[in-house]
C-alpha positions as CSV (number, residue, x, y, z in Angstrom):
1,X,-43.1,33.3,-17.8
2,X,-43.6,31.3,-14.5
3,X,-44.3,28.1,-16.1
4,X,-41.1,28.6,-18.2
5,X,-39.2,29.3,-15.1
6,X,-35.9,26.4,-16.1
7,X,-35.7,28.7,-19.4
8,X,-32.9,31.8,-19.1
9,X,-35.3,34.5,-19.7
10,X,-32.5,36.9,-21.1
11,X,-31.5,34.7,-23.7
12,X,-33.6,31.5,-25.1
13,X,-35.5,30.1,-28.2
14,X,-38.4,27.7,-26.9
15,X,-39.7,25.8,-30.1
16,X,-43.3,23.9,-29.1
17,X,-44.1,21.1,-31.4
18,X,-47.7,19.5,-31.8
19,X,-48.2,15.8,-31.2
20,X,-44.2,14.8,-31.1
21,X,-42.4,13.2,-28.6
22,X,-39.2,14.9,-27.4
23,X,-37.4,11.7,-29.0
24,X,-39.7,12.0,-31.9
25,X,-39.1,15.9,-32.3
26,X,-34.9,15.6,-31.7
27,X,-34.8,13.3,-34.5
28,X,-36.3,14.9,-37.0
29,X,-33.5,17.5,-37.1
30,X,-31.4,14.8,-38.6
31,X,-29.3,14.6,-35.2
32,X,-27.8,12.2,-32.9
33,X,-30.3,12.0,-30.2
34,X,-29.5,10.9,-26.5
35,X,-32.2,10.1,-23.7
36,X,-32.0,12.2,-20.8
37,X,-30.1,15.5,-19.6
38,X,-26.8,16.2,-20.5
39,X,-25.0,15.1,-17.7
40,X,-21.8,16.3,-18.4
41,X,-22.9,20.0,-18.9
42,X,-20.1,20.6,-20.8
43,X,-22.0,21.2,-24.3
44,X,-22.4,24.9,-24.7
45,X,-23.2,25.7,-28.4
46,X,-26.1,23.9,-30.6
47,X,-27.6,22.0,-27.7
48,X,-31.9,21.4,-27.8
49,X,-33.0,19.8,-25.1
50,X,-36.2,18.2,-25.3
51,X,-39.0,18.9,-22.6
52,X,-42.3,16.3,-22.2
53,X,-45.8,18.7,-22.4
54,X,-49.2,18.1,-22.7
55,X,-49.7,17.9,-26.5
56,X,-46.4,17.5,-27.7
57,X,-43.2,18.6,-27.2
58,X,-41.0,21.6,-26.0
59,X,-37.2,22.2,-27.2
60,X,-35.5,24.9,-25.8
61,X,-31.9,26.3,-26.1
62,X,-29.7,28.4,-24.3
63,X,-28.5,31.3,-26.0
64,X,-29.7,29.4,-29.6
65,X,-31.1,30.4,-32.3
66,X,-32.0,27.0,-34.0
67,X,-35.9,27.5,-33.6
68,X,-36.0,30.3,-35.9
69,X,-34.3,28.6,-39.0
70,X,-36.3,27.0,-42.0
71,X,-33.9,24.3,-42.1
72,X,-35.1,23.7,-38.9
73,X,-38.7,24.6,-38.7
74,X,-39.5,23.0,-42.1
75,X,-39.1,19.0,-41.7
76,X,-39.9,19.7,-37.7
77,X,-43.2,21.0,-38.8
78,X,-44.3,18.3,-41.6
79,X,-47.6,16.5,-40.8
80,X,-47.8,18.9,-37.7
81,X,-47.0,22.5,-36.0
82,X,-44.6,24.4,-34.9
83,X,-44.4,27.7,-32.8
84,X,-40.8,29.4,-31.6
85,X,-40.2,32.6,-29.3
86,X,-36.4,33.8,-29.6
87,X,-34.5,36.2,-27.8
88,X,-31.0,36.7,-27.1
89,X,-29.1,39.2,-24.7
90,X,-30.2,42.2,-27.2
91,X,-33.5,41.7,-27.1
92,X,-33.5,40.9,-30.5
93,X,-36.7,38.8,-30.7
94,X,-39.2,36.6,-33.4
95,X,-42.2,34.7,-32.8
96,X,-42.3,32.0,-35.8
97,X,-44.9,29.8,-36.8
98,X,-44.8,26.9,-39.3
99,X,-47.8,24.3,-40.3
100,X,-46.8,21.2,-42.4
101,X,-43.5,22.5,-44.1
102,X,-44.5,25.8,-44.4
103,X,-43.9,29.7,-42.8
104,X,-47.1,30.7,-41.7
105,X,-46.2,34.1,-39.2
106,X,-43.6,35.6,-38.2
107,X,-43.2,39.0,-35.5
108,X,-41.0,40.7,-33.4
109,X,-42.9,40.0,-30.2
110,X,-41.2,42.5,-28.4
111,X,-41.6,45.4,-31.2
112,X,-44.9,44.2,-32.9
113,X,-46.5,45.5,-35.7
114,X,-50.5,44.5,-37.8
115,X,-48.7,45.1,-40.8
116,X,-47.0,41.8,-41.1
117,X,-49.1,39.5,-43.3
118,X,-50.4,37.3,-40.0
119,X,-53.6,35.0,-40.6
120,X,-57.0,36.6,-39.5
121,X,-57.4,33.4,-37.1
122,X,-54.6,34.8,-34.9
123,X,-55.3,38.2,-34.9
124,X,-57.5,38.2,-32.5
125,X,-55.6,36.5,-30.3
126,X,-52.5,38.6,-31.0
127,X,-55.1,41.7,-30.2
128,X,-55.7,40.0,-27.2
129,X,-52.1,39.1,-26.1
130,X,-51.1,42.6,-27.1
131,X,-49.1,41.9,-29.5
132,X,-50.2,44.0,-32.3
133,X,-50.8,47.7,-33.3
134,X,-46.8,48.9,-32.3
135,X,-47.4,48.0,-29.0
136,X,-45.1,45.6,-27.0
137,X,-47.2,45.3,-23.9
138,X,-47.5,41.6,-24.1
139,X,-43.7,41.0,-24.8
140,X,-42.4,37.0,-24.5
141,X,-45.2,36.1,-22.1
142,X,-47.5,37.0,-24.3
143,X,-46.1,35.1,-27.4
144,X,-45.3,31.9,-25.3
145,X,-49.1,32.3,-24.9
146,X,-49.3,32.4,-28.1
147,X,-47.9,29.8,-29.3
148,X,-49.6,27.6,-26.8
149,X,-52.5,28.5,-28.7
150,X,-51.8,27.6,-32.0
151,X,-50.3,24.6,-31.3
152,X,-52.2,23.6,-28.7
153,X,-48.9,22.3,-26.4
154,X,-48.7,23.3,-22.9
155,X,-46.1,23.1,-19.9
156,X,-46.8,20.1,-17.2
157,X,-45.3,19.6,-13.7
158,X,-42.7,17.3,-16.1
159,X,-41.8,19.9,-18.4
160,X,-38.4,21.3,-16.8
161,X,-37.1,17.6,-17.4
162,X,-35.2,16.5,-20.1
163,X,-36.4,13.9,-21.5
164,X,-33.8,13.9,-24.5
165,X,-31.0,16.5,-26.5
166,X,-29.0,16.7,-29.0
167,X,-26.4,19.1,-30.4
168,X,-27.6,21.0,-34.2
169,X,-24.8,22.5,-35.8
170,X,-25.7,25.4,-37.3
């Protein structure tokens, strides 16, 4: 997760968004949206903060779980993509993926299984990735890759800015 290195890796949910701004992305979660880090650092619950990246956007959260919501994931995704990777201090973990509105996979990354009803398109890349068959070799590394794949947004040396948050209530 090296090029994730400003993300907590015991607890986080990274949501990458296809062709979106981070202003763009914020805003369509029906949110106050403000320019920059927060400077204060006293928000603690409900704060996305929104990262530049080649092809898009990536919001991530500390300790959230907003990424792995359909109230979330559904108007983020219209017209474009989505991808999230959750974990908290359990390892409780999902992999979501939503095109245009709508679910298209979702996985435990860290305890995967082919019986899920995933697209064949991304099978082979979950094969790959090692994140199928009951084995958890590939873990969050491997579905960050993931869904850098499918929607096609990748870190940059600009990614562990802010470029914008805002606070979800959820």
């Amino acid at each position: 997760m090296s090029v994730y290195s400003w993300l907590d890796d015991t607890a986080f949910c990274t949501t990458l968004v296809r062709g979106l701004t981070p202003h763009e992305a914020l805003a369509r979660l029906g949110i106050e949206v403000f320019d920059g880090d927060d400077e204060e650092g006293e928000i603690e619950e409900g704060l996305i903060c929104a990262h530049p990246a080649e092809g898009g956007t990536i919001l991530s959260e500390w300790n959230g779980f907003a990424g792995t919501l359909d109230e979330v994931l559904r108007p983020l995704s219209a017209g474009t993509v989505t991808a999230s990777v959750f974990v908290n201090v359990n390892s409780v973990a999902s992999f979501d993926h939503y095109a245009d509105g709508r679910k298209i996979l979702s996985f435990d990354p860290l305890i995967p299984y082919d019986a899920d009803d995933a697209p064949r398109d991304y099978l082979a890349d979950r094969i790959e990735l090692g994140l199928v068959h009951g084995r958890s070799e590939g873990g969050l590394a491997a579905a960050l890759q993931l869904a850098e794949r499918i929607t096609g947004v990748r870190p940059n040396t600009s990614s562990h800015i802010v470029a914008s948050h805002g606070v979800l209530e959820y």
